[in-house]
C-alpha positions as CSV (number, residue, x, y, z in Angstrom):
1,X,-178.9,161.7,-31.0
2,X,-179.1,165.1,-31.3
3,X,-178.8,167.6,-34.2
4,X,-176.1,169.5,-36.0
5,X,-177.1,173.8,-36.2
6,X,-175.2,175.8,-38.3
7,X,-175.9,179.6,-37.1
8,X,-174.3,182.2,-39.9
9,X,-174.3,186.0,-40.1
10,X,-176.0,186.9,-43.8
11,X,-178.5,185.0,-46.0
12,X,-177.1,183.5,-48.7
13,X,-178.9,185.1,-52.3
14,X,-176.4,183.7,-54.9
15,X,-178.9,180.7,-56.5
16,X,-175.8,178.9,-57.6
17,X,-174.3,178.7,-54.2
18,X,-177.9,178.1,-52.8
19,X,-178.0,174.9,-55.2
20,X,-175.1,173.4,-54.1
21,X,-175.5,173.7,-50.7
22,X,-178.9,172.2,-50.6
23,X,-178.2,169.0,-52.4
24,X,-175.1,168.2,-49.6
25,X,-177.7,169.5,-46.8
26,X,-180.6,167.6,-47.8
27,X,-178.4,164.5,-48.1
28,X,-177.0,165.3,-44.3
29,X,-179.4,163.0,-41.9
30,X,-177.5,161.3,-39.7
31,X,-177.7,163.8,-37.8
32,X,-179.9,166.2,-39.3
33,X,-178.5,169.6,-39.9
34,X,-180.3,172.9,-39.3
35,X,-179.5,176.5,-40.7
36,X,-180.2,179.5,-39.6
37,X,-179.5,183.1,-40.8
38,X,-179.1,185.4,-38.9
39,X,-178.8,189.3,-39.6
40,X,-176.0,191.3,-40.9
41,X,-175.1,194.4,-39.4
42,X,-172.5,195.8,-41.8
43,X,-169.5,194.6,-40.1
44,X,-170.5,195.9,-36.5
45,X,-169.8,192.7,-34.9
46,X,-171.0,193.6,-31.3
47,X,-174.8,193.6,-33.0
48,X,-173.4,190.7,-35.3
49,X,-172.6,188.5,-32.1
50,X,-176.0,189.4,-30.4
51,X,-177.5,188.0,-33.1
52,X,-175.4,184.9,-33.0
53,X,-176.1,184.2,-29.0
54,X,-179.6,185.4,-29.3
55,X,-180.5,182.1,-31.8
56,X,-177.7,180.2,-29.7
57,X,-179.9,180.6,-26.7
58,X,-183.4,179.5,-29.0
59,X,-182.0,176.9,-29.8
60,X,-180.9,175.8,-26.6
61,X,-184.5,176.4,-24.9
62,X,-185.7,174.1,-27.7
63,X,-183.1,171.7,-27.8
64,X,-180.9,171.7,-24.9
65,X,-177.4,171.5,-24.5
66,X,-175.8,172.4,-27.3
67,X,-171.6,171.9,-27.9
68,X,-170.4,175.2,-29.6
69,X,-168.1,175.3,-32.2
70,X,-167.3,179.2,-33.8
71,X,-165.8,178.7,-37.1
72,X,-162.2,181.1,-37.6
73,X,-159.1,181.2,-39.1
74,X,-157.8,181.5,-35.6
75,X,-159.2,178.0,-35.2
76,X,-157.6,174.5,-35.3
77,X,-157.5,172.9,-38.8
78,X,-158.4,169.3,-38.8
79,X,-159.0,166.6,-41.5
80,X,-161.8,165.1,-43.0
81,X,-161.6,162.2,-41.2
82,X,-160.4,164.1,-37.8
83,X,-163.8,166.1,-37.9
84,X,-165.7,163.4,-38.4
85,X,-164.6,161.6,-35.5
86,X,-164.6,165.3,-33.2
87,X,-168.1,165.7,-34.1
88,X,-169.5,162.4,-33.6
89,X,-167.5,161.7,-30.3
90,X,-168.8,164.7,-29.1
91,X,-172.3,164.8,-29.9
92,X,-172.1,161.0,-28.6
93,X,-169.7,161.3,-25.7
94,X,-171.4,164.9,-24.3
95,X,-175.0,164.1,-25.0
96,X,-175.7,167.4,-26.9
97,X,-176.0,168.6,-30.3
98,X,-173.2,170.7,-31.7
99,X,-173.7,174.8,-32.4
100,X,-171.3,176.0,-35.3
101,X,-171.4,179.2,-35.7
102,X,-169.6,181.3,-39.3
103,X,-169.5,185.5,-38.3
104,X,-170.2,187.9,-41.0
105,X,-167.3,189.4,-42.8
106,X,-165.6,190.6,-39.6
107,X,-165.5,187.5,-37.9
108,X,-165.9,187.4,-33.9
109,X,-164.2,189.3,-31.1
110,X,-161.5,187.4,-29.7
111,X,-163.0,187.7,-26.0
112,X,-165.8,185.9,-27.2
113,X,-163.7,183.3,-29.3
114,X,-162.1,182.1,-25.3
115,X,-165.4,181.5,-24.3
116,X,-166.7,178.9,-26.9
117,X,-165.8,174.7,-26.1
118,X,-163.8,174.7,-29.9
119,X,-162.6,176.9,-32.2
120,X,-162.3,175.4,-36.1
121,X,-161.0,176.7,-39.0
122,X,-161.2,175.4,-42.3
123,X,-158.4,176.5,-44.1
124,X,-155.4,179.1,-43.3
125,X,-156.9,180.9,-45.9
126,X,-159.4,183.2,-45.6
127,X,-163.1,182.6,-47.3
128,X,-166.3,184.9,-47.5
129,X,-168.4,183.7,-45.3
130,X,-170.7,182.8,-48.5
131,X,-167.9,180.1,-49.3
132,X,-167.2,178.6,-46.0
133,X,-170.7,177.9,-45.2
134,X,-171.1,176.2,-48.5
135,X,-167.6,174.5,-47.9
136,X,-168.4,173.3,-44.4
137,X,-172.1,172.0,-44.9
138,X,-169.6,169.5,-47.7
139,X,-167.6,168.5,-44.9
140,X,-170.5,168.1,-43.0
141,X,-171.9,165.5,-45.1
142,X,-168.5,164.3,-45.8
143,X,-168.1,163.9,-42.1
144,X,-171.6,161.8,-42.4
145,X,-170.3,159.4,-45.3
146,X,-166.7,158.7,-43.5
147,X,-168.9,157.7,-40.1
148,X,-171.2,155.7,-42.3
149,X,-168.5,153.9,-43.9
150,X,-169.9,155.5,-47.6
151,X,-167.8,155.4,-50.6
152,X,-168.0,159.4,-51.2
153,X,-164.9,160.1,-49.0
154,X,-162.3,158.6,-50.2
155,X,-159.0,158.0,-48.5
C-alpha cells in the first residue's frame, strides 16, 4: 500500500503543537504518513503554490502516483468515519498514495483548487494553518483506528 504525504506551507515552531502532533504521527503506520514543509512566502500564493507542486512532483518521481487532496474551507466536510473510508478506498481502489496538501495563510487560488481529484475541508470554520495540520494528522490517525477496528474512535 502506499503512503499518506501531508505537504504544508510553513514549519511549525510552537513546541507545544510540535508535541502533539508527533505522538498521533508516530502512532500513524498503517499507512505511514510523511510531512513536509514547505516555504512560506508571506502570503504570495503564486510562489506559495510553486512550492506546493514542486514537492508534489518529488514525491511523485519517488513514489508514483499520488491521489491529491488540497485541504479548504471551500472543500467538502466529511465525518470521521466518512474519511476513513475515502482515504482507504482510494489509496486501495486507485493504487496510489494520497497527497494532502494545507496552503499558508492565504489558502490556494481557486483555478488551481478545479484541478486537484478532491477538495476537503475540515470545518466551516476557518483554522491557521498551524491548527489544521495538527487537527488533521488526529483525523489521520483517527482515520487509522476506525479502519483498524481500535477502540480510540468511538461512535
Amino acid at each position: 500500500m502506499k503512503d499518506f504525504h501531508l505537504i504544508v506551507i510553513g514549519k511549525l515552531k510552537d513546541k507545544n503543537l510540535i508535541a502533539l502532533e508527533n505522538d498521533y504521527h508516530k502512532r500513524i503506520n498503517f499507512p505511514k504518513l510523511h510531512i513536509h514543509e514547505c516555504k512560506g512566502h508571506k502570503e504570495n500564493i503564486d510562489f506559495e503554490l510553486k512550492e506546493l507542486l514542486n514537492k508534489v512532483e518529488s514525491i511523485k518521481a519517488k513514489h508514483g502516483k499520488q491521489h491529491i487532496v488540497a485541504l479548504t474551507e471551500h472543500g467538502k466536510t466529511l465525518t470521521s468515519d466518512k474519511l476513513s473510508q475515502y482515504v482507504y478506498e482510494t489509496m486501495e481502489n486507485k493504487q496510489c498514495g494520497i497527497c494532502f496538501l494545507i496552503g499558508g495563510a492565504a489558502g490556494f487560488p481557486r483555478e488551481f483548487l478545479k484541478t486537484v481529484d478532491y477538495q476537503l475541508s475540515l470545518s466551516p470554520m476557518t483554522f491557521p494553518h498551524k491548527i489544521a495540520r495538527l487537527v488533521f494528522v488526529e483525523q489521520l490517525y483517527r482515520a487509522q483506528t476506525i479502519k483498524q477496528d481500535h477502540p480510540y474512535h468511538k461512535n
